[in-house]
N, C-alpha and C positions, 0 to 999 in steps of 0.2 A: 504493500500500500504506500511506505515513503516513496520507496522509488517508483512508482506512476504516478505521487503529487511531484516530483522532484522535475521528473521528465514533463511533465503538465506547466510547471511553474517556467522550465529554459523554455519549449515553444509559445507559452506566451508572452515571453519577453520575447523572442523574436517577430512574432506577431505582432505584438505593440512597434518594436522599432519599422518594421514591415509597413506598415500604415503610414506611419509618421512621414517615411521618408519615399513612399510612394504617393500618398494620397495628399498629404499637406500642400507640397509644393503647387500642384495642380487645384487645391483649393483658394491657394494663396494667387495666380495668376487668373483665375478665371473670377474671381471674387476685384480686381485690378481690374479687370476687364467690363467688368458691371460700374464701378466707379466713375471708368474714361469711357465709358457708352461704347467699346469697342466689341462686346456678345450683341447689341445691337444690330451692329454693323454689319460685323458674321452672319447674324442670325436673316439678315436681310439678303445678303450674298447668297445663302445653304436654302432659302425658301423656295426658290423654283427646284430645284432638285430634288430637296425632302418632298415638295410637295407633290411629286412623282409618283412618291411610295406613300403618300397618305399621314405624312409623320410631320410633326412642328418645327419649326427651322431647328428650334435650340438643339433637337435632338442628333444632328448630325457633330452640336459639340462635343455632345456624349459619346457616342460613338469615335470619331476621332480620339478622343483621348483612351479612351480602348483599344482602337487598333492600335497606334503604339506604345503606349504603358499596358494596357491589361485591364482585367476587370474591376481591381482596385482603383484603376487611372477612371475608367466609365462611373464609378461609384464615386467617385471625390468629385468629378462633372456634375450628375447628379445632385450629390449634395448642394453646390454652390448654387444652382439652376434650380432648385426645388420651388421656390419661390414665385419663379415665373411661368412652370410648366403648364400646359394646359393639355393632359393626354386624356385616352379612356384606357379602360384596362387592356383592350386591346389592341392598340399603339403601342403601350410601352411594353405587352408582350412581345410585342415584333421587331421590338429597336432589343429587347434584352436577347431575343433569339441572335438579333444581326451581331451584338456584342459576344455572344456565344458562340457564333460561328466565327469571326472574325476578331481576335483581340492579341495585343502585344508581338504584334508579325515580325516585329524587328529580330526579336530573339529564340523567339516559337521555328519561325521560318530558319535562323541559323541552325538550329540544332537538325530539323530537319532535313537541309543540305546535310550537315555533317553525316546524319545518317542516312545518306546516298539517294535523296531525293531532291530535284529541281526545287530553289528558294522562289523563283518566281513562279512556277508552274504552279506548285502548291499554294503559293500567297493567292491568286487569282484565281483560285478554285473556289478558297476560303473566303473571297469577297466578291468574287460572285454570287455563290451562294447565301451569303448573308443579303445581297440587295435584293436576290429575285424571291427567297423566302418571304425577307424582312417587309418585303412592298406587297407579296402576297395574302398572307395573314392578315397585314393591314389593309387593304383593301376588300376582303373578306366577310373580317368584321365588321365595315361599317356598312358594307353590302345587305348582309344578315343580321344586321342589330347585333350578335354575338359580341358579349365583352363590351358591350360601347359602357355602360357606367363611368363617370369621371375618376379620377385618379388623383390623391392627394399625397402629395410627398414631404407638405410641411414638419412632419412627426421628423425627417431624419434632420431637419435644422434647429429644432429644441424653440422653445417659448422665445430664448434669447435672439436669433435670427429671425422671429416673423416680419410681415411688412413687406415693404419693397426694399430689397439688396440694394440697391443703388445707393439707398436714402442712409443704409446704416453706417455708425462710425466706426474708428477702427477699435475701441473697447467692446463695444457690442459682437462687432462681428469675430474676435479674441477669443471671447467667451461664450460665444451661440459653435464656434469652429470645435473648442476643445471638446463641449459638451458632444458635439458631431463625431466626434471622434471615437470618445469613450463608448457611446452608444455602438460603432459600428464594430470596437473592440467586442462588444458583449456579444453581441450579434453573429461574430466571426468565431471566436474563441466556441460561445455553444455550437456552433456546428462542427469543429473539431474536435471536440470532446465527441458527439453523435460519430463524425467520422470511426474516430478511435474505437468506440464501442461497439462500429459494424463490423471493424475489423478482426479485433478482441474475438468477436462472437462466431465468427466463421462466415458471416454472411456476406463481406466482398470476394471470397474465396468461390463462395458459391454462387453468386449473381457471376461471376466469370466464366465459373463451368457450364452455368448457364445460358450464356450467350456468348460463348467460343464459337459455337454451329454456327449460330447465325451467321459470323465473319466469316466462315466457311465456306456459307451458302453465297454472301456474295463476289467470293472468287478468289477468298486471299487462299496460300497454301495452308495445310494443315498446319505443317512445323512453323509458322508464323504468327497464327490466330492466338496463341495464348498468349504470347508477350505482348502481344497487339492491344488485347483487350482488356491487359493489367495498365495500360497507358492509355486505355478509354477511359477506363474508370479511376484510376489517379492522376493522370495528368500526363501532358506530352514529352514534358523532361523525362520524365518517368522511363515512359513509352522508348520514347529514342533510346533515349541509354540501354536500354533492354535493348533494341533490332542491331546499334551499333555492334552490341556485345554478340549477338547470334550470329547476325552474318558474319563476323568475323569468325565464326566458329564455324557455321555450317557451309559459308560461299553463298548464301543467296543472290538469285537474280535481282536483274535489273527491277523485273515487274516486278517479283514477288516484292522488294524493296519500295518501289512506290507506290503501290498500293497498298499499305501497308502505310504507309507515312500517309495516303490520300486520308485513311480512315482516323488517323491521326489527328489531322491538321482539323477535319473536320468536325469530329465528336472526340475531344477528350475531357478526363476531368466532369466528368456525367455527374458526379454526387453532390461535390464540393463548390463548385463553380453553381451549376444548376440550383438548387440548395438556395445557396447567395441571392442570388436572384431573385428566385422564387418568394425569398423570406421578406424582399421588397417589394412584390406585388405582381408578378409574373406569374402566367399562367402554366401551371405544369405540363399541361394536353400540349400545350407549342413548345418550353423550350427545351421540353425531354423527349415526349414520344416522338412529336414530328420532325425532329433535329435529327435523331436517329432515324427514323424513317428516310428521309430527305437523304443521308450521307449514306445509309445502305444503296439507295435508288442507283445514287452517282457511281460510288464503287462498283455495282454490278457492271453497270454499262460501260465505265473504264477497262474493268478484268473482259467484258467482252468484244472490246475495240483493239486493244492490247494482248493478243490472243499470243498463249504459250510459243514457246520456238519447236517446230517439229524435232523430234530427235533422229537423229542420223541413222539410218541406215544401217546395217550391218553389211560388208563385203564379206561373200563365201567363196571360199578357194574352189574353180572348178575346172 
């Protein structure tokens, strides 16, 4: 019991530093940004485009700061923009789906070249499919009333930051950020502890045995799908470092290699990421089943465009 409060105690101070110095900075310039009327600005620039996909201009700040920081970067967006958002529940389903498929490329995307898949083929997979999902969902829902209810996000900027961002000072907005913070600490820390205890329990062990087939089915090889789908469900660093470590071991092909990293780039980090999300207001039906749905679809029809190399022949002496 010390030692799993002990180990509980270092990943939460990594957590905390984690935040601080991913999320802060991004709170601190987009919060700057509200000040000098410059999210205005943007937000006026991103509105023919977002409004392509049915989403509020602000929402492509969020977004952006996802795709190169990560989902922590989308959540410190978020926070500073709480204020002005005006989503339904199914808009910001579709903008958390697009940050789901598409987030922190800069480093997601290295790791995946490293482990012998195209950095940009894979990048433009992953942002493709976050705009054509992300604008479909959203235009779905407002097609079908589905989801449309409003969306309030003031809860993640605490009593301290209500109002208009623009108008607050800098002690206000001090002590509305830290409050944002510690909040998002709780919020994160309990789903790591959840993590832990699925693990503990046997049941990430098992949701893998469980949907090993599946990657099967859509084309990856056998000897691939298990390390594959320990890096769906923990995350892509994870993942990679697992396919670097095999193919070095077994010689996997080309395909088998990137397809493998497609399922990657596409659906990882199922629990913990998704989870996150969801515990903001995300609809699970979108950014879990149909996220998976969606990147099984793609993988099939890659494994079937990308068809095996025949194997050679035998020459018989005659």
């Amino acid at each position: 019991m010390f030692a799993y409060l002990e180990r509980l105690a270092r990943r939460s101070l990594r957590l905390f530093f984690t935040l601080v110095k991913v999320m802060l900075p991004i709170m601190v310039v987009v919060q700057i940004g509200q000040w000098l009327g410059w999210v205005e600005v943007l937000g006026r620039g991103f509105e023919p485009v977002m409004g392509l996909l049915n989403l509020p201009a602000q929402a492509a700040i969020i977004w952006i700061a996802g795709v190169f920081v990560g989902v922590y970067g989308a959540l410190a967006a978020l926070v500073g923009l709480a204020g002005s958002l005006d989503m339904t529940a199914g808009q910001f389903s579709a903008l958390a789906a697009m940050i789901l498929f598409a987030h922190n490329l800069p480093v997601e995307q290295a790791i995946v070249r490293r482990a012998g898949a195209s950095f940009w083929a894979t990048a433009a997979l992953r942002l493709g499919a976050a705009v054509l999902y992300g604008g479909a969902v959203s235009w779905i829902s407002r097609a079908t009333g589905w989801l449309s209810e409003p969306m309030s996000f003031e809860w993640l900027r605490t009593s301290g930051m209500a109002g208009d961002p623009a108008a607050l000072g800098v002690g206000e907005w001090l002590r509305g950020t830290l409050s944002s913070l510690a909040l998002t600490f709780v919020v994160i820390l309990a789903l790591l502890m959840l993590l832990d205890l699925l693990e503990r329990s046997g049941i990430t062990a098992a949701l893998t045995r469980a949907l090993t087939p599946v990657l099967r089915w859509s084309g990856l090889a056998p000897e691939v799908a298990p390390v594959t789908m320990l890096g769906v469900l923990l995350g892509l660093s994870y993942g990679g470092a697992l396919i670097i470590e095999e193919a070095q071991r077994q010689n996997f092909s080309a395909r088998t290699r990137f397809l493998a990293l497609s399922w990657l780039s596409l659906s990882h980090s199922l629990i913990e990421d998704t989870v996150l999300l969801m515990a903001v207001g995300a609809n699970g039906w979108i950014v879990l089943l149909g996220r998976v749905l969606l990147t099984l679809v793609v993988v099939a029809v890659l494994a079937r465009l990308w068809r095996p190399d025949p194997a050679p022949l035998r020459q018989t002496a005659g």
